[in-house]
C-alpha positions, 0 to 999 in steps of 0.5 A, a space after each residue: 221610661 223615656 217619656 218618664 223622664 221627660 215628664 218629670 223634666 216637664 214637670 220640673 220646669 212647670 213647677 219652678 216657673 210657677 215658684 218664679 211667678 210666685 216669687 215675683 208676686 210676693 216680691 213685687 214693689 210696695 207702691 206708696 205716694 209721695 207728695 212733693 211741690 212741683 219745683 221743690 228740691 226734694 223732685 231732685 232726689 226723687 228724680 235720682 230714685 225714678 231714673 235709676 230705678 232705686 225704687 223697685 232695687 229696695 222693694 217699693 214703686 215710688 208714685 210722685 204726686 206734685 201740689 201747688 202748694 204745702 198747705 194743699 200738700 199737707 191736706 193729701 196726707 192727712 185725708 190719706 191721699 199720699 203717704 210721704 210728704 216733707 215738711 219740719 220736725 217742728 210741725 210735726 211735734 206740734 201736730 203729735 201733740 195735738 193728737 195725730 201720729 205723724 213722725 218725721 225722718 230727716 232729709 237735709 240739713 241746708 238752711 237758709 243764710 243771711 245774704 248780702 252783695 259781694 260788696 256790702 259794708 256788711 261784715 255781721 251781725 252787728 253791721 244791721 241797723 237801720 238797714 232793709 232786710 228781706 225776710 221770706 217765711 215770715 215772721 216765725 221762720 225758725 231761721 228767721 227767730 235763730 238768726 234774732 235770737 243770736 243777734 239778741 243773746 251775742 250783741 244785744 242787737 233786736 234785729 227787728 225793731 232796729 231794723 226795716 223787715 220786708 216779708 215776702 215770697 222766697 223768688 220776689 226777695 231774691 229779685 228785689 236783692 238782685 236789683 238793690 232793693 234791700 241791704 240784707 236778705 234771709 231766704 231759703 238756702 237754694 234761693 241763697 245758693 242762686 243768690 251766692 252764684 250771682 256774686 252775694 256772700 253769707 253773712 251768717 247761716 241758721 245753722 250757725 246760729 243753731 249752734 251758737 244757741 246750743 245745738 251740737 251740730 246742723 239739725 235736719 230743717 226738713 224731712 220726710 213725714 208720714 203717718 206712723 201707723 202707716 208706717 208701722 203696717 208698711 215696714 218693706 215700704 218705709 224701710 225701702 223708701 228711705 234707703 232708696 233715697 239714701 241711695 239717691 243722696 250717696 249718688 248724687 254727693 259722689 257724682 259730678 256727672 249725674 248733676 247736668 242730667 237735672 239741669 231741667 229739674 233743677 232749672 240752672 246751668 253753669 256756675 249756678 248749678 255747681 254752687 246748688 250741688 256743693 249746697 246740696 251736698 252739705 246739707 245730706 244729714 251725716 249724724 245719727 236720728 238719735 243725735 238730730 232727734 236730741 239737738 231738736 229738743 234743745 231747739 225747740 226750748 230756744 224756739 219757745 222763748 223765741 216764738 212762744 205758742 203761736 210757734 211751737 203751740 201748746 207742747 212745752 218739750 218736743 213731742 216723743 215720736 217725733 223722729 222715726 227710728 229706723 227698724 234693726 
C-alpha cells in the first residue's frame, strides 16, 4: 500500500513536471526581427525592452538587426528578412497603394523645428528673407513642405525662393549651424534638441505648422511598419511587440534614473541628455490609432497640394490600412 502510494505521488509529480514543460513550450516567445539604424532613436527603446526583459514579459523575443541606412532597411523587410522596421505613414500609404499590405502603428510624434541661435534677430517666420537655411531630407521633407506651406498660407511668404536653401545631411547641417554658417537650419528633432542644449531656440516646429494646416493634434511622424498578413498570422507577436514598447515608453517618460543607463546608446551626457529626454518624452504618442489615423488624412491632402505626386504618388486620399488597429 505504501509503494502504492508513493508511486501514484511519483506519478504525480511526473506528470505535472511534464504539463511545466509543456506550458513552457507553448508559451515560449515568439522571436520576430526588427530592423533599426544603428544609431537611430528608436535603438533607445529597444534597449529599454532588451535590458528589462519587456520582451519575454509579453510573450515574443525581440532580435535587433542594425543597417546602415533606410533604403537597406526597407529592402530586408520587403524581401522578408525582418518584420518591424520604422518608417512614415506617409510611405506606407503610397506603398499600400501600390499593391503591397504594409501597415503602419505609431512611435513618436517628435519632429523636426526650425532652429536659429539664442541670439538670432530671428523672431519668425516672417524674419526669413534672404537668409541661408539649412534643410535636411531635401526637398520634400514633409516638415520642410509643412513649415512652407504655413509660411505660404499665414504670410504669404515662399520660403524657397525668397530664400538661399542648403540640403544636406541631418549631422553636416547641424555643425554648419554651430559654426555660423546658416541663419536658420530645419533638422530632424534629436538633432534639434542637440542643437537647443548648445544654446538655439525654436523658431517654430512641423508640428505647429501641422496644426496651423488643419491637424487637430501632433501626428505620429514615425512608426512601426510591417507587413499585415505577417501581422495577422502572428497576432501574440505583434500584440506582445507593441505593448512591450509601450512599456518601454511608459519607463522611460516616468524614470529619470533610467536615462544615464543609455548615455552610450544615446551617445550625450549632461545638459544635452536632459534636453534629448524632455524631447523624447513629448513626442510619446497620447492619442488614440483612430484620431492620428483621421489627422494623417487631412495631412496627406495638404501634402498633396504641397508635394504633388513625386510626394504622395498616385493615391489621391491616404490608402485605407494604412494605421494598424490594435486587436480587442
Amino acid at each position: 500500500m505504501v509503494r502504492s502510494r508513493k508511486y501514484r505521488l511519483l506519478l504525480t509529480l511526473v506528470i505535472a513536471a511534464l504539463a511545466g514543460i509543456l506550458t513552457s513550450a507553448t508559451l515560449a516567445a515568439e522571436r520576430m526581427h526588427v530592423g533599426v539604424l544603428k544609431f537611430g532613436t528608436v535603438s533607445w527603446e529597444l534597449d529599454t525592452i532588451k535590458t528589462h526583459g519587456l520582451d519575454e514579459k509579453n510573450g515574443v523575443e525581440i532580435d535587433i538587426r542594425f543597417f546602415a541606412s533606410e533604403d537597406a532597411t526597407n529592402v530586408a523587410l520587403m524581401a522578408g528578412d525582418i518584420d518591424v522596421m520604422v518608417s512614415d505613414w506617409l510611405w506606407v500609404s503610397r506603398q499600400r497603394s501600390a499593391g503591397e499590405d504594409l501597415t503602419f502603428f505609431p512611435y513618436s510624434t517628435s519632429v523636426g523645428a526650425m532652429m536659429v541661435p539664442a541670439a538670432s534677430p530671428i523672431k519668425s517666420l516672417t524674419d526669413l528673407k534672404a537668409k541661408k537655411i539649412g534643410v535636411a531630407g531635401g526637398p520634400l521633407d514633409k516638415s520642410w513642405l509643412f513649415i512652407q506651406g504655413l509660411a505660404r498660407d499665414r504670410f504669404g511668404i515662399d520660403l524657397a525662393d525668397e530664400n538661399e536653401i542648403v540640403y544636406g545631411a541631418p549631422p553636416l547641417l547641424a555643425e554648419k549651424a554651430r559654426q555660423g554658417e546658416l541663419d536658420a537650419v530645419l533638422n530632424f528633432w534629436h538633432y534639434c534638441a542637440r542643437l537647443e542644449a548648445d544654446g538655439f531656440r525654436r523658431l517654430v516646429s512641423a508640428n505647429e505648422a501641422a496644426r496651423a494646416l488643419g491637424a487637430t493634434g501632433d501626428v505620429s511622424a514615425i512608426g512601426y511598419i510591417f507587413h499585415e498578413k505577417w501581422a495577422r498570422s502572428h497576432p501574440e507577436a505583434i500584440e506582445g511587440f507593441l505593448k512591450a514598447s509601450g512599456e518601454a515608453k511608459a519607463l522611460l517618460n516616468r524614470s529619470d534614473e533610467e536615462w544615464p543607463r543609455l548615455e552610450p546608446v544615446v551617445r550625450a551626457e549632461g545638459r544635452e541628455l536632459d534636453v534629448l529626454r524632455d524631447r523624447y518624452r513629448e513626442g510619446i504618442p497620447n492619442r488614440t490609432v483612430e484620431e492620428e489615423e483621421e489627422d494623417a488624412a487631412r495631412l496627406y491632402t495638404v501634402l498633396m497640394r504641397l508635394g504633388g505626386e513625386r510626394l504622395v504618388g498616385p493615391g489621391k486620399t491616404l490608402a485605407p490600412g494604412t494605421f494598424w488597429r490594435v486587436r480587442e
